[in-house]
MARBA-3410 file (N, C-alpha, C, O; in Angstrom, 1 decimal):
206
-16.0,21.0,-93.1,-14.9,21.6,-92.3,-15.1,21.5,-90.8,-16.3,21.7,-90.5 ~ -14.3,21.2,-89.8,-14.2,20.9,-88.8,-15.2,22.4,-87.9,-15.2,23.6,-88.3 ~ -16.0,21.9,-86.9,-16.6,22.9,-85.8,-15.4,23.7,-85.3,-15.5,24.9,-85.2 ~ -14.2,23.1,-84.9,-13.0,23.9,-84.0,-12.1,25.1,-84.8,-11.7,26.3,-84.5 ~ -11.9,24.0,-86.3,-11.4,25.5,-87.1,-12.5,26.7,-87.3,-12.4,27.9,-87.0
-13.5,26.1,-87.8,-14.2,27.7,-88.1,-14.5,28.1,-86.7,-15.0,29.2,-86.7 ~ -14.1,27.4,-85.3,-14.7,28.3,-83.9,-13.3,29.3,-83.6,-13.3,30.2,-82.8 ~ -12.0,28.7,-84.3,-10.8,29.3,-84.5,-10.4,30.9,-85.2,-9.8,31.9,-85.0 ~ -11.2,30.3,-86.4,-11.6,31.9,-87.6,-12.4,33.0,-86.5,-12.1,34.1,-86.1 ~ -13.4,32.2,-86.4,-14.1,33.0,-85.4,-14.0,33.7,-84.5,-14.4,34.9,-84.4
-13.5,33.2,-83.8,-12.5,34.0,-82.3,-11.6,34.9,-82.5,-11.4,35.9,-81.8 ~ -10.6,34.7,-84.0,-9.9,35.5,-84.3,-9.4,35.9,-85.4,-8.3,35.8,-85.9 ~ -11.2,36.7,-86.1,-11.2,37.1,-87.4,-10.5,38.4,-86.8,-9.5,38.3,-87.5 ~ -10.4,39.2,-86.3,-9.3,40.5,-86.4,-8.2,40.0,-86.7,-7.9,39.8,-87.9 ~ -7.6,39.6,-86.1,-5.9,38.9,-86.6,-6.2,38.4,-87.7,-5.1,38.6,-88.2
-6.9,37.9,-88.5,-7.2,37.6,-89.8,-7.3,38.1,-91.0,-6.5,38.0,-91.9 ~ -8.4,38.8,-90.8,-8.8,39.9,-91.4,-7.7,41.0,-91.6,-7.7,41.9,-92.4 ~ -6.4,40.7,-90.6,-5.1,42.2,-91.0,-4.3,41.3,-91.6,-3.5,41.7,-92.4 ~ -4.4,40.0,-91.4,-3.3,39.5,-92.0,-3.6,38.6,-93.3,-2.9,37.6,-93.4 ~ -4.5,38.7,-94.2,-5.4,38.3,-95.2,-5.6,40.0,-96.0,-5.5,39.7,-97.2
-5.8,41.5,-95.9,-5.9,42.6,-96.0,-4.5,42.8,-96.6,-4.3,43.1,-97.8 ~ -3.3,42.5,-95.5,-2.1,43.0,-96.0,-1.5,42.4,-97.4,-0.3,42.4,-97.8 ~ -2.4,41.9,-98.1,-1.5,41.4,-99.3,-2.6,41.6,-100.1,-3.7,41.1,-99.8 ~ -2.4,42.5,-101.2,-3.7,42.7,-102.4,-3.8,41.2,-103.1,-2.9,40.4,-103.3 ~ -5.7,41.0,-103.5,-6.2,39.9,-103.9,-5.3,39.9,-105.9,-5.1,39.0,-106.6
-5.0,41.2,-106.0,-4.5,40.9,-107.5,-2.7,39.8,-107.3,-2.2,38.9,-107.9 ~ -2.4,40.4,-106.2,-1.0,40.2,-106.1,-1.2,38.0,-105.3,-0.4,37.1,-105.5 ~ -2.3,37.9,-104.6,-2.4,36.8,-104.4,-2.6,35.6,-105.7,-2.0,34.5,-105.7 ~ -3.5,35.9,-106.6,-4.0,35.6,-107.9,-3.6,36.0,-109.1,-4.3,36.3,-110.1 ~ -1.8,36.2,-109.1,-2.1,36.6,-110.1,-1.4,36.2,-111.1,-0.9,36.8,-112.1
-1.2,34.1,-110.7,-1.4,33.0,-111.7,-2.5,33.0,-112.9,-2.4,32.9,-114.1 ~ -3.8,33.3,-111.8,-4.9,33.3,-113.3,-5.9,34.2,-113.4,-7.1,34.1,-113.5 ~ -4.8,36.0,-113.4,-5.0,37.0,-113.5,-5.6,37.3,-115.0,-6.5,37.9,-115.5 ~ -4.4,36.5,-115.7,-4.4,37.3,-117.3,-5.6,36.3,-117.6,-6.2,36.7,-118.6 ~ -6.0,35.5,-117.2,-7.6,34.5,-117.9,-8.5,35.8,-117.3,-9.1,36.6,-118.1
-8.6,35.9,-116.4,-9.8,37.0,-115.4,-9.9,38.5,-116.1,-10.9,39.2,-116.3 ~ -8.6,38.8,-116.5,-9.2,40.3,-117.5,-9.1,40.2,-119.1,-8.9,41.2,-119.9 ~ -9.2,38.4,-119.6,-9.4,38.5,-120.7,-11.0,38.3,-121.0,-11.5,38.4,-122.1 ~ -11.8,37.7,-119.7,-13.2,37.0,-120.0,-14.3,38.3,-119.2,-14.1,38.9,-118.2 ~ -15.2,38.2,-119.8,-16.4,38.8,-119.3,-17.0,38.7,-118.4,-17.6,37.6,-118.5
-17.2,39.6,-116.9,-17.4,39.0,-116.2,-18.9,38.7,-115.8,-19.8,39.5,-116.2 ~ -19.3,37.5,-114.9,-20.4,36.4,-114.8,-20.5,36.7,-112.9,-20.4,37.7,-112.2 ~ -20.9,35.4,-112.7,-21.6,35.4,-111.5,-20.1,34.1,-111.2,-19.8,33.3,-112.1 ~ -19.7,34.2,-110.0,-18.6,34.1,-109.4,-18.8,33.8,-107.6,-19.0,34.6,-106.7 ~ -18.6,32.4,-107.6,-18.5,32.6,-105.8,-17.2,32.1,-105.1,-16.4,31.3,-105.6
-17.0,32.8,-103.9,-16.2,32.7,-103.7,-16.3,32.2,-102.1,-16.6,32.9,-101.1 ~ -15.7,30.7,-102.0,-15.7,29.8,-101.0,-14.5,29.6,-99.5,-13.3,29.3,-99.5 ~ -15.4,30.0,-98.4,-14.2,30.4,-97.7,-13.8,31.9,-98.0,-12.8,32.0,-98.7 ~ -14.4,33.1,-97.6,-14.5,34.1,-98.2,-13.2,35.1,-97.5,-12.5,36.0,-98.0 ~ -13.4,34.5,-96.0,-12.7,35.1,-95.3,-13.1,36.5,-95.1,-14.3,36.6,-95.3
-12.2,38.0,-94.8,-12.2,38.8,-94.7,-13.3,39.3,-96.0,-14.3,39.9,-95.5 ~ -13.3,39.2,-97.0,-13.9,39.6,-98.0,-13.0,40.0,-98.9,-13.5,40.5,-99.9 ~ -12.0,40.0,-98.8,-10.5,40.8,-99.4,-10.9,40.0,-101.2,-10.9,40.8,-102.2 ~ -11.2,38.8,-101.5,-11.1,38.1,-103.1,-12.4,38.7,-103.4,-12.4,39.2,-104.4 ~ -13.9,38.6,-102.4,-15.0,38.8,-103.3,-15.5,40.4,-103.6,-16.3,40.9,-104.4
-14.4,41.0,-102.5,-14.7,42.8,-103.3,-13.6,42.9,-104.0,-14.0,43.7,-104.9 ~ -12.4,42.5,-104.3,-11.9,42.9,-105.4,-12.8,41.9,-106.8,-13.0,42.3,-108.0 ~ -13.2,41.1,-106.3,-14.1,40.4,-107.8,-15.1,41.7,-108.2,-14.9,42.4,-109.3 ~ -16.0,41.9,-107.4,-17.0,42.7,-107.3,-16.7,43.9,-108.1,-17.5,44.3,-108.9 ~ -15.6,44.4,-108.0,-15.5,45.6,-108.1,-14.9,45.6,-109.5,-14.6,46.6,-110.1
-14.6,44.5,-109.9,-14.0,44.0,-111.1,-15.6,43.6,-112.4,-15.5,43.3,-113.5 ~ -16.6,43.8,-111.7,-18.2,43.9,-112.2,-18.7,42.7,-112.1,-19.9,42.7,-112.6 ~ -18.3,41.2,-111.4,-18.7,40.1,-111.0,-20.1,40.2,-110.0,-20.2,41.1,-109.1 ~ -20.9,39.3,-110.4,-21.6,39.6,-109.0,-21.1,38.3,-107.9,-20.7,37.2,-108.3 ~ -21.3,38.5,-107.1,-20.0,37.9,-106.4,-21.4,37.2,-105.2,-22.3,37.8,-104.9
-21.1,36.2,-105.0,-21.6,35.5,-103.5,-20.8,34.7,-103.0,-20.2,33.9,-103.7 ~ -20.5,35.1,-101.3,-19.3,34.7,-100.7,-20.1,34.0,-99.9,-21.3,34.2,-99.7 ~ -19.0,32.6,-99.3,-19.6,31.6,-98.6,-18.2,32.3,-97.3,-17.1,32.6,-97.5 ~ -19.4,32.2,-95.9,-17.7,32.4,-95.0,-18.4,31.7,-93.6,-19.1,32.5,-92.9 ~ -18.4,30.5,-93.2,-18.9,29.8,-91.8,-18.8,30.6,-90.5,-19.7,30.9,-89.7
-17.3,31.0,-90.5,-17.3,32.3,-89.6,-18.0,32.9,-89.1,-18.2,33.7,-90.1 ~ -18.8,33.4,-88.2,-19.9,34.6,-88.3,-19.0,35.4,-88.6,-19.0,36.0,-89.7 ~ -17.8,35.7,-87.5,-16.9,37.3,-87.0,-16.5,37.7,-88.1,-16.8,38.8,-88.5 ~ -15.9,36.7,-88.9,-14.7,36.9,-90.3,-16.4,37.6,-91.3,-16.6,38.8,-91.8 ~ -17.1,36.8,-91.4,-18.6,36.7,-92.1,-18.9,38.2,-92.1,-19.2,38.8,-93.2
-19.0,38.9,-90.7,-19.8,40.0,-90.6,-18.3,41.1,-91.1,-18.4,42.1,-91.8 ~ -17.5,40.8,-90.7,-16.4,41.9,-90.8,-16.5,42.8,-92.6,-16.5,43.9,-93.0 ~ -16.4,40.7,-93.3,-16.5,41.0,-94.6,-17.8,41.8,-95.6,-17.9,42.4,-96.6 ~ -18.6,41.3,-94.6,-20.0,42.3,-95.1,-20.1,44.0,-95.0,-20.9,44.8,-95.5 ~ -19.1,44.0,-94.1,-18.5,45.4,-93.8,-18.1,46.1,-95.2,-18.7,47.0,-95.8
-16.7,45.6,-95.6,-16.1,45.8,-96.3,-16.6,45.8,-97.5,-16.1,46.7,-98.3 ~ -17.5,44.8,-98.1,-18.1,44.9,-99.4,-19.9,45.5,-99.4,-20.4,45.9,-100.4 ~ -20.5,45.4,-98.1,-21.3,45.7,-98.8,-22.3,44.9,-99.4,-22.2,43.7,-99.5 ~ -23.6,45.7,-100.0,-24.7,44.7,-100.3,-24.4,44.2,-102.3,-25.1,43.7,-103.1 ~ -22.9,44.7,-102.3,-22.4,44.4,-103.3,-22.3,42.9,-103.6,-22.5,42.4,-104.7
-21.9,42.2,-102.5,-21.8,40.9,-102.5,-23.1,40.2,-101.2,-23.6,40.8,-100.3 ~ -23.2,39.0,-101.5,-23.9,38.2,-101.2,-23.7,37.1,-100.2,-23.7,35.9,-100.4 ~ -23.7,37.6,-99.0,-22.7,36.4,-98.1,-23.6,35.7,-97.5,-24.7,36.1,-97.4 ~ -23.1,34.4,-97.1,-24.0,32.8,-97.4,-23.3,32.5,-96.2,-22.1,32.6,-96.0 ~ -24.3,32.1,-95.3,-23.2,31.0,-93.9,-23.9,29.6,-94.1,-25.0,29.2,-93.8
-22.6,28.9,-94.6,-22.8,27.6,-95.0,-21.4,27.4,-95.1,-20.5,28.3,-95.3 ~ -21.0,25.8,-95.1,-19.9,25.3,-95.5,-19.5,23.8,-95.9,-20.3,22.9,-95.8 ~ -18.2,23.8,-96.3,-18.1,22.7,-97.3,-18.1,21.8,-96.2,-17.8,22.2,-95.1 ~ -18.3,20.1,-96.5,-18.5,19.8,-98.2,-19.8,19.7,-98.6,-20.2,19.2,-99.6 ~ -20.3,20.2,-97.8,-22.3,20.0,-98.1,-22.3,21.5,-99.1,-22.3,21.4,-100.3
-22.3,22.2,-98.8,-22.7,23.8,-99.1,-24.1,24.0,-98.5,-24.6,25.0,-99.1 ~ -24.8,23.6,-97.7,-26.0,23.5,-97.4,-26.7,24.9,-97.7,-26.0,25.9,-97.6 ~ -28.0,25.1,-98.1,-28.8,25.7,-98.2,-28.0,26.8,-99.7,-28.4,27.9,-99.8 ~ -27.3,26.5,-100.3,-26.1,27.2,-101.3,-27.1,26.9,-101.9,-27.7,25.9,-101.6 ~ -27.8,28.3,-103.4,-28.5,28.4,-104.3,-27.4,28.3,-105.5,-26.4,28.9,-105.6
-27.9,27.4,-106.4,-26.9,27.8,-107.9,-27.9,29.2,-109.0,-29.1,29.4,-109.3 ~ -26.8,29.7,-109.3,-27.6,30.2,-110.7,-28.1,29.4,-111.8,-27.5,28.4,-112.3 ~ -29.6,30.1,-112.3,-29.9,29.0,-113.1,-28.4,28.6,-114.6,-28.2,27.5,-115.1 ~ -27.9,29.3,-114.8,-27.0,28.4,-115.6,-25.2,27.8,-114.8,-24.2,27.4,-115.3 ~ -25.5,28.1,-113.4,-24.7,27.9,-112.8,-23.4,29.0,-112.6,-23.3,29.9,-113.4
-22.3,28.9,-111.5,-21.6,29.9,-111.4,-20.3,29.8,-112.8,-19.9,28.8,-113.3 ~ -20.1,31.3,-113.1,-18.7,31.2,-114.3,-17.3,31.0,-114.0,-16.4,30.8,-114.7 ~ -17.2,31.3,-112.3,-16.1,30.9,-111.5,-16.6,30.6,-110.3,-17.6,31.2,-109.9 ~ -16.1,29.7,-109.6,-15.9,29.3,-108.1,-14.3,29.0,-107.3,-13.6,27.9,-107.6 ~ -14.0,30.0,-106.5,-12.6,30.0,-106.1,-12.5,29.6,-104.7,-13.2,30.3,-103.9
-11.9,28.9,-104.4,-11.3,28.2,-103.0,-9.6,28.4,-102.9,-8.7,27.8,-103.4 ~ -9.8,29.6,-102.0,-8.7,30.0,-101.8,-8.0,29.9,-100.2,-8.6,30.5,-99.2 ~ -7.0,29.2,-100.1,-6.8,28.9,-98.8,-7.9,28.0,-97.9,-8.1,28.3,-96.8 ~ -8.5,27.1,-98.5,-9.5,26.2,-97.9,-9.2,24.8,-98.0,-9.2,24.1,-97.0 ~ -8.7,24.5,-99.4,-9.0,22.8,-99.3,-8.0,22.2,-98.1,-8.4,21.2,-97.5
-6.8,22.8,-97.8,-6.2,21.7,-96.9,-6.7,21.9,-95.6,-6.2,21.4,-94.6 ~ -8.1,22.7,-95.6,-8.8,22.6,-94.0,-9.7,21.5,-94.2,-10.4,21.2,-93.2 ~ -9.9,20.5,-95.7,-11.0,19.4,-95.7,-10.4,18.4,-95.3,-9.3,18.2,-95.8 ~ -10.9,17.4,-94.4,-10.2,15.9,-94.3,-10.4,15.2,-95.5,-11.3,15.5,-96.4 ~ -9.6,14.3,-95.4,-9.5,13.8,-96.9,-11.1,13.1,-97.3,-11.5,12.8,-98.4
-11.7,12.9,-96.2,-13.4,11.2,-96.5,-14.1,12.8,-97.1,-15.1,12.7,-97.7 ~ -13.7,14.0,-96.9,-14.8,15.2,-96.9,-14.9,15.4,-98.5,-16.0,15.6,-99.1 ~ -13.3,15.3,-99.2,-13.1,15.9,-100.3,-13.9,15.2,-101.3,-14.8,16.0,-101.5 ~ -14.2,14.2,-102.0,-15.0,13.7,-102.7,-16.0,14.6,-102.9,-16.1,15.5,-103.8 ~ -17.2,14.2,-101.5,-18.2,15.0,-101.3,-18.1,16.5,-102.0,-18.9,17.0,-102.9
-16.9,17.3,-101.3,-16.8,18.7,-101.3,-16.7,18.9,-102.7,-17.2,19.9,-103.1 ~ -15.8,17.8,-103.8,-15.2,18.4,-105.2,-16.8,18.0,-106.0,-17.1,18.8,-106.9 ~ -17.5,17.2,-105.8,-18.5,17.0,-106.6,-19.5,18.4,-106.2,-20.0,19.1,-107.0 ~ -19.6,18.6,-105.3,-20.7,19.8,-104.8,-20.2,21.1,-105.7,-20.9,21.9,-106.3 ~ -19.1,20.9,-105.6,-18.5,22.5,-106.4,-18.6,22.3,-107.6,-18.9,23.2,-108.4
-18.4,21.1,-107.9,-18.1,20.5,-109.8,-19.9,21.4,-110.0,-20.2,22.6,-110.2 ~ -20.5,20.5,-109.8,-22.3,20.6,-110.0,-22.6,22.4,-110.1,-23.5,22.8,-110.9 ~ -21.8,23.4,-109.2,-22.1,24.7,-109.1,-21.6,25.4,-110.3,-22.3,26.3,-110.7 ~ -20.4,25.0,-110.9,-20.0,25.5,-112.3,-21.0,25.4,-113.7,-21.7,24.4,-114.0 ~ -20.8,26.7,-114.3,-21.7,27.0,-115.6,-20.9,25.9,-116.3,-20.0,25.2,-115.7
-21.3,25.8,-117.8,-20.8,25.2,-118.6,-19.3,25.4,-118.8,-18.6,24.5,-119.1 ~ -18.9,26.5,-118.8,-17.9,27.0,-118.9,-17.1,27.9,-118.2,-16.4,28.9,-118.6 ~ -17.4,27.2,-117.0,-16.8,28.1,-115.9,-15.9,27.2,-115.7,-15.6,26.2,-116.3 ~ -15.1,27.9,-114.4,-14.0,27.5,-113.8,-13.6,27.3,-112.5,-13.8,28.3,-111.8 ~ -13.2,26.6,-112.1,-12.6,25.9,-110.9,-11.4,26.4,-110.4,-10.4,25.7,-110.7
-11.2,27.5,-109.6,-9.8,27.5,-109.2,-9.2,27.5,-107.5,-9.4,28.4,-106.7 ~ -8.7,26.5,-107.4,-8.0,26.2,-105.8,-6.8,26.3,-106.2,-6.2,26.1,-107.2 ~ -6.5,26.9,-104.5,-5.3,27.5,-104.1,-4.4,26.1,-103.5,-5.4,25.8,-102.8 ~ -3.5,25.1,-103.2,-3.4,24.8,-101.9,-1.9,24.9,-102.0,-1.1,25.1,-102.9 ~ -2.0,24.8,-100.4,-0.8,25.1,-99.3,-0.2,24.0,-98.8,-0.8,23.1,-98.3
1.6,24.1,-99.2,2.1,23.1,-98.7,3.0,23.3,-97.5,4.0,24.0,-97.6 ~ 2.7,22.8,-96.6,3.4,22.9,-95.2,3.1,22.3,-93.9,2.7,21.1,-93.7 ~ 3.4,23.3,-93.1,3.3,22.4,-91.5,1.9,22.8,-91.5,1.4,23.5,-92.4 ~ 1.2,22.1,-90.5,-0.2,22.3,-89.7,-0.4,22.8,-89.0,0.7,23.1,-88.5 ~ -1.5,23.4,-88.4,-1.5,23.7,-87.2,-2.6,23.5,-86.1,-3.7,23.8,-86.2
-2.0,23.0,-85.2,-3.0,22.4,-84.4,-4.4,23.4,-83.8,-5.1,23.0,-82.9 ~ -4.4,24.5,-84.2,-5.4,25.4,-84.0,-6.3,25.2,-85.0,-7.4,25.7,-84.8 ~ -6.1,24.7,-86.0,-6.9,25.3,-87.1,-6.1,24.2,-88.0,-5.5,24.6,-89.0 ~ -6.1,22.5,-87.7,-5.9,21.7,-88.3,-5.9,22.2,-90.0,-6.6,23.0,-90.6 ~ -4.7,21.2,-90.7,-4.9,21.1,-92.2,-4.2,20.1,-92.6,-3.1,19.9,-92.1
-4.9,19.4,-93.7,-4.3,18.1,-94.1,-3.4,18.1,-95.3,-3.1,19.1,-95.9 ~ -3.0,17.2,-95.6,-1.9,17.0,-96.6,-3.1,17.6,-98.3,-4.3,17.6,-98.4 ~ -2.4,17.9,-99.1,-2.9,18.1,-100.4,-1.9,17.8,-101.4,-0.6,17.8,-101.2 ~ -2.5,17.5,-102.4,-1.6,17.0,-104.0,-2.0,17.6,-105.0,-2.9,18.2,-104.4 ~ -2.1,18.1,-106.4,-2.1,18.4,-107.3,-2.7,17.1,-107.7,-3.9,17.1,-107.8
-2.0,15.9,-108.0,-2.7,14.6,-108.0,-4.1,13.8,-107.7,-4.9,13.1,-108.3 ~ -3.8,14.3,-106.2,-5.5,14.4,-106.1,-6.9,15.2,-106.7,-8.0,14.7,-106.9 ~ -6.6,16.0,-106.9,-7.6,17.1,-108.0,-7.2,17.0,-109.0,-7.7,17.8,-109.7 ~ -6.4,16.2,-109.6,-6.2,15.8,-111.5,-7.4,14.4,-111.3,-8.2,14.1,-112.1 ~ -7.2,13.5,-109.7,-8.2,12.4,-110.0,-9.7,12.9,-110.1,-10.7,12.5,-110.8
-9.4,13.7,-109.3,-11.4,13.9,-108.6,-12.1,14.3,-110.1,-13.0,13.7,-110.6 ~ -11.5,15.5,-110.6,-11.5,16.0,-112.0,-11.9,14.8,-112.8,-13.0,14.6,-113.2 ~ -11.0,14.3,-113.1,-10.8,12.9,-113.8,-12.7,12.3,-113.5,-13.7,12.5,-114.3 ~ -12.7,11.7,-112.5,-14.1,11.2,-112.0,-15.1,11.9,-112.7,-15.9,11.4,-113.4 ~ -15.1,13.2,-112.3,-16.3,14.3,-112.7,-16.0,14.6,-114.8,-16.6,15.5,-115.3
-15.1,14.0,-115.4,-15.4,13.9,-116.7,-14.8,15.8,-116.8,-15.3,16.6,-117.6 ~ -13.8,16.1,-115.7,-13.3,17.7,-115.9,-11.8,17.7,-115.9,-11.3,16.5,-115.9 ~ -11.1,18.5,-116.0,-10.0,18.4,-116.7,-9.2,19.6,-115.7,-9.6,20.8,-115.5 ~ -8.2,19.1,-115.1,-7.1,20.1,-114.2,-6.0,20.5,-114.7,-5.3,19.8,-115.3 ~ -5.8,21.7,-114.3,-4.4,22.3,-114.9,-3.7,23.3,-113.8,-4.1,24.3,-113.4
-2.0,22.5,-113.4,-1.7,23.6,-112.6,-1.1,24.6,-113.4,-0.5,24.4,-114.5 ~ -1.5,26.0,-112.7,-0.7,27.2,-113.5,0.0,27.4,-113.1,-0.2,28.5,-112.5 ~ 1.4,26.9,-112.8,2.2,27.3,-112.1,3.5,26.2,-112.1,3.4,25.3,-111.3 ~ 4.5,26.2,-112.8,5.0,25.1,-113.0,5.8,24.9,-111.8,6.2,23.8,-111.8 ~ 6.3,25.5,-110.9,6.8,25.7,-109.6,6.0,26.1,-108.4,5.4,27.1,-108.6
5.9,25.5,-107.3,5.3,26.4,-106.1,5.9,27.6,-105.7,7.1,27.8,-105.7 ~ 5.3,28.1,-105.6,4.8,30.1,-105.5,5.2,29.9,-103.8,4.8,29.0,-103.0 ~ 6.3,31.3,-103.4,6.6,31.3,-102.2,5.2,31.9,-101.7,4.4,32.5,-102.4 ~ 5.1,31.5,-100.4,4.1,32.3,-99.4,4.5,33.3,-99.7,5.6,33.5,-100.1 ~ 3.3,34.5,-99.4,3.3,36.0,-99.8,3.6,36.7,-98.6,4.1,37.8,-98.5
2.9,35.8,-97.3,3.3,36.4,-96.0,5.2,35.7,-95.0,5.5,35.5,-93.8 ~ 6.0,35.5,-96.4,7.1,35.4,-95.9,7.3,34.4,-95.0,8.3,34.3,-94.4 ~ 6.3,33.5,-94.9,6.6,32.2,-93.9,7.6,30.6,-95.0,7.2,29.8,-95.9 ~ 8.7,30.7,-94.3,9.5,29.9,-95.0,9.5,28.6,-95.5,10.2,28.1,-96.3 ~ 8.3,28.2,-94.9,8.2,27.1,-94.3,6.8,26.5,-95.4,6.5,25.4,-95.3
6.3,27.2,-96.1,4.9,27.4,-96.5,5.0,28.1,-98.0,5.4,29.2,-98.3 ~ 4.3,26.8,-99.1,4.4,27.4,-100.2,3.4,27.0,-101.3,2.9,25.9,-101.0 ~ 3.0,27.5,-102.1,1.7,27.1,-103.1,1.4,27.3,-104.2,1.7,28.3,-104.9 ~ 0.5,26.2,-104.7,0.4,26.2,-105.7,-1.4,26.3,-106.0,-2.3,26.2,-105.2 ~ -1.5,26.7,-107.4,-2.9,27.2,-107.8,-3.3,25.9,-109.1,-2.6,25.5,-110.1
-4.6,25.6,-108.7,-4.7,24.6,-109.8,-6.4,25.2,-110.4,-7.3,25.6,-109.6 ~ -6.5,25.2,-112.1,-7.5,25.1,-112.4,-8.4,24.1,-113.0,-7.8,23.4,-113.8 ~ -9.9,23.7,-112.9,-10.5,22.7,-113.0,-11.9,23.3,-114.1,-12.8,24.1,-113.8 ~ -11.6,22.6,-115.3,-13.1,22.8,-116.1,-13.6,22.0,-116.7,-13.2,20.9,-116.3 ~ -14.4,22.0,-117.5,-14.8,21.2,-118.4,-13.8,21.1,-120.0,-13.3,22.1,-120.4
-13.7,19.9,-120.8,-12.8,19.7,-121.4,-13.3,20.6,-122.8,-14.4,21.0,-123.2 ~ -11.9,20.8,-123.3,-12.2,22.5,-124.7,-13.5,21.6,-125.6,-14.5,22.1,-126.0 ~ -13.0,19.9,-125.8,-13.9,19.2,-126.8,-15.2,18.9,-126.4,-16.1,18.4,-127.1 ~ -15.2,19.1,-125.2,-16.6,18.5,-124.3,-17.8,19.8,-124.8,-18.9,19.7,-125.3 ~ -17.1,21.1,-124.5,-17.3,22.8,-124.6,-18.1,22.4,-125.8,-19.3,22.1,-125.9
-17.1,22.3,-127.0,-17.8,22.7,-128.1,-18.3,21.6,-128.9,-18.9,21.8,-129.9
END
């Protein structure tokens, strides 16, 4: 992820942090809500953490949760909020640098509002790093955002397409939940998305 966006987060995690807060994390996710309170919950990270708003509601949902947030400001705000409940990591994609896996690996990893901050030469790198962090039977779930850009906090084009190939490559298997893009929650007209999940195949599993 670019030095300028995360120096962007940084400068102005308050504006962030209220405008990421004002919408509950159930009401953001809650494509692949009904999977999350039918499974037991594991060890879960959550990439791009932001405010902390996804990894305390995980948390508190009994996940043990480790948030990745490059940000210091956004980073420290979120530490605020959750506590030594969660686990916050400053590192970022597509390396994950100095990122510990669990010995059987994470049961979810969620990238919510991140991938269209990767240039595209990053994504490869970035989808295999996360592939590698998943348990056997964990899960993959990205958010992305279709819209304008913005030159503060660059963001690149995304496809559904693209993460059916990367998947493809890594021998994993994508599924959008969502057969329609989902309006923006913060009423921007212009801005809309979709949720895709990525695992290992049911026949691979068993």
């Amino acid at each position: 992820m670019p030095d300028r966006t995360i120096a962007h987060y940084h400068q102005h995690a308050e504006h962030y942090q209220t405008q990421y807060d004002s919408i509950a994390a159930q009401d953001v996710h809650a494509d692949w809500s009904e999977w999350l309170a039918s499974c037991r919950p594991g060890s879960a990270l959550d990439v791009g953490a932001g405010s902390g708003r996804d990894a305390h509601w995980l948390a508190h949902k009994g996940w043990q949760v480790t948030a990745v947030e490059p940000a210091r400001a956004l980073r420290e705000r979120g530490h605020l909020l959750t506590g030594d409940r969660v686990c916050w990591v400053d590192t970022r994609l597509p390396a994950l640098d100095g990122l510990e896996k669990p010995t059987a690996g994470y049961d979810l990893v969620l990238l919510s509002a991140v991938w269209m901050h990767l240039e595209h030469a990053e994504r490869s790198h970035a989808f295999l790093r996360l592939s590698e962090l998943l348990s056997a039977t964990g899960r993959l779930i990205i958010t992305l955002r279709f819209g304008p850009s913005d030159p503060k906090r660059p963001m690149y084009s995304v496809s559904v397409e693209e993460l059916i190939e990367l998947a493809h490559l890594r021998g994993l298997v994508a599924s959008v939940l969502s057969t329609t893009n989902s309006p923006d929650q913060l009423q921007r007209t212009n801005v809309s998305w979709k949720t895709v999940c990525i695992q290992v195949a049911q026949e691979t599993r068993e």
